[in-house]
C-alpha positions in Angstrom: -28.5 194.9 -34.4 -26.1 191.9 -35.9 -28.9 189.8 -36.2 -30.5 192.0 -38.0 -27.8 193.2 -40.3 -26.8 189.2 -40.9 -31.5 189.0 -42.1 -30.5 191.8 -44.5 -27.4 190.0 -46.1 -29.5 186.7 -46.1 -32.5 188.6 -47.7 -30.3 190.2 -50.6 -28.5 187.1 -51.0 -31.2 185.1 -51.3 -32.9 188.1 -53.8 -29.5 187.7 -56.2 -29.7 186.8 -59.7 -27.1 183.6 -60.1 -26.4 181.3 -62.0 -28.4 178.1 -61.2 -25.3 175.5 -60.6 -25.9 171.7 -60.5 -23.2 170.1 -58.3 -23.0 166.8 -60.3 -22.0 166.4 -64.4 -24.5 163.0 -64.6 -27.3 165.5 -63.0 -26.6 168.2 -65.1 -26.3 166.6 -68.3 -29.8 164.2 -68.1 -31.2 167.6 -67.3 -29.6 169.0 -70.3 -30.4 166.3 -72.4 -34.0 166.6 -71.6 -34.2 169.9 -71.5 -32.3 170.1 -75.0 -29.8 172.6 -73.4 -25.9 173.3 -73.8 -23.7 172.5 -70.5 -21.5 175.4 -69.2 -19.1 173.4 -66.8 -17.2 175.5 -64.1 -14.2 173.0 -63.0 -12.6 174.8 -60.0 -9.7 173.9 -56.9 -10.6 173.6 -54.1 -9.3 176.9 -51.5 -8.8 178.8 -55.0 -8.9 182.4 -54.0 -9.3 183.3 -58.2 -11.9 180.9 -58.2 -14.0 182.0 -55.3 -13.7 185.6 -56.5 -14.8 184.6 -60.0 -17.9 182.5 -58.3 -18.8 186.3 -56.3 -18.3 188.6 -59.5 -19.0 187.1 -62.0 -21.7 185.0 -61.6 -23.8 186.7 -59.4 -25.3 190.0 -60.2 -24.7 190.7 -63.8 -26.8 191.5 -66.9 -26.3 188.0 -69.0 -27.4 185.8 -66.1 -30.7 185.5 -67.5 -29.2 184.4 -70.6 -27.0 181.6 -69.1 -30.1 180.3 -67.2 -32.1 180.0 -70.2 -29.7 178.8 -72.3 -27.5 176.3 -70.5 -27.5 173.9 -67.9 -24.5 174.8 -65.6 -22.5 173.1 -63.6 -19.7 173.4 -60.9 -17.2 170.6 -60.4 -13.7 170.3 -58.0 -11.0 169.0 -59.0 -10.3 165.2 -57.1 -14.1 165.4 -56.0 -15.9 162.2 -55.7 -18.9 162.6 -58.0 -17.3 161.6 -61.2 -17.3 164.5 -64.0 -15.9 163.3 -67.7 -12.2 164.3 -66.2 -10.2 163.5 -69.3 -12.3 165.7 -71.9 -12.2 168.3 -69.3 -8.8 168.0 -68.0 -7.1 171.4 -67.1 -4.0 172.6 -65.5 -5.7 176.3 -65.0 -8.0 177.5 -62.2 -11.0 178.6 -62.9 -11.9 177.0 -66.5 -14.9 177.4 -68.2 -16.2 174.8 -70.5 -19.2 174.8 -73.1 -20.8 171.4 -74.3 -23.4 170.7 -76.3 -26.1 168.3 -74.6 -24.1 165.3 -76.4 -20.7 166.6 -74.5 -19.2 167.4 -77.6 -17.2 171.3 -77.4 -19.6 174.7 -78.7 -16.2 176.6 -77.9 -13.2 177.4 -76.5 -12.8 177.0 -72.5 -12.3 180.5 -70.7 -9.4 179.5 -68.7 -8.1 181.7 -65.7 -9.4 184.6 -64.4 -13.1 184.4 -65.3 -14.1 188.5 -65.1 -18.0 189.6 -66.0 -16.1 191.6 -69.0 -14.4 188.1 -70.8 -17.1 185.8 -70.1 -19.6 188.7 -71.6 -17.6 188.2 -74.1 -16.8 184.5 -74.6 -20.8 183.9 -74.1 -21.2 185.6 -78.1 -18.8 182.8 -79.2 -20.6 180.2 -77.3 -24.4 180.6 -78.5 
């Protein structure tokens, strides 16, 4: 019966619209570059509880998904990790923060700093087009 409860989680995770994250900034941005894409840049700290729950809610599972895949090249970089992201352009005290590039790394808008709900970045995303 756990088994079998633990194939049903798998199969509904693995059904789940997400945001398609890259795991390096050099990756992401060739990608972006040839893709002719924006960068949406997640920086995050490592055993953040707000950032985990932001990574659960509100980028899994909701209705602009779709949008973000289409439109931007995402990516999802820790603070002090060891693939090297452009640090001091996206420098931040504040855990989660979201950042918008074009595919030349220069800002499209403001960084959504903090907590990163479905309802603010809903909302931010109209900015960031």
């Amino acid at each position: 019966m756990r088994s079998f409860i633990l194939i049903g989680m798998l199969v509904l995770t693995l059904s789940a619209n997400h945001v398609s994250w890259y795991g390096s900034f050099d990756k992401a941005h060739k990608k972006a570059l040839k893709d002719d894409k924006k960068i949406m840049v997640l920086v995050i700290e490592k055993d953040c509880k707000v950032c985990k729950e932001a990574i659960k809610t509100t980028f899994i599972n909701q209705p602009y998904i779709d949008d973000i895949n289409k439109d931007f090249i995402s990516v999802i970089v820790t603070k002090n990790q060891k693939e090297s992201y452009p640090i001091e352009m996206l420098y931040t005290f504040i855990y989660p923060t979201l950042f918008f590039l074009d595919n030349r790394e220069l800002f499209v808008c403001k960084p959504l700093k903090g907590k990163i709900t479905s309802e603010r970045l809903k909302n931010h995303l109209k900015l960031c087009k």
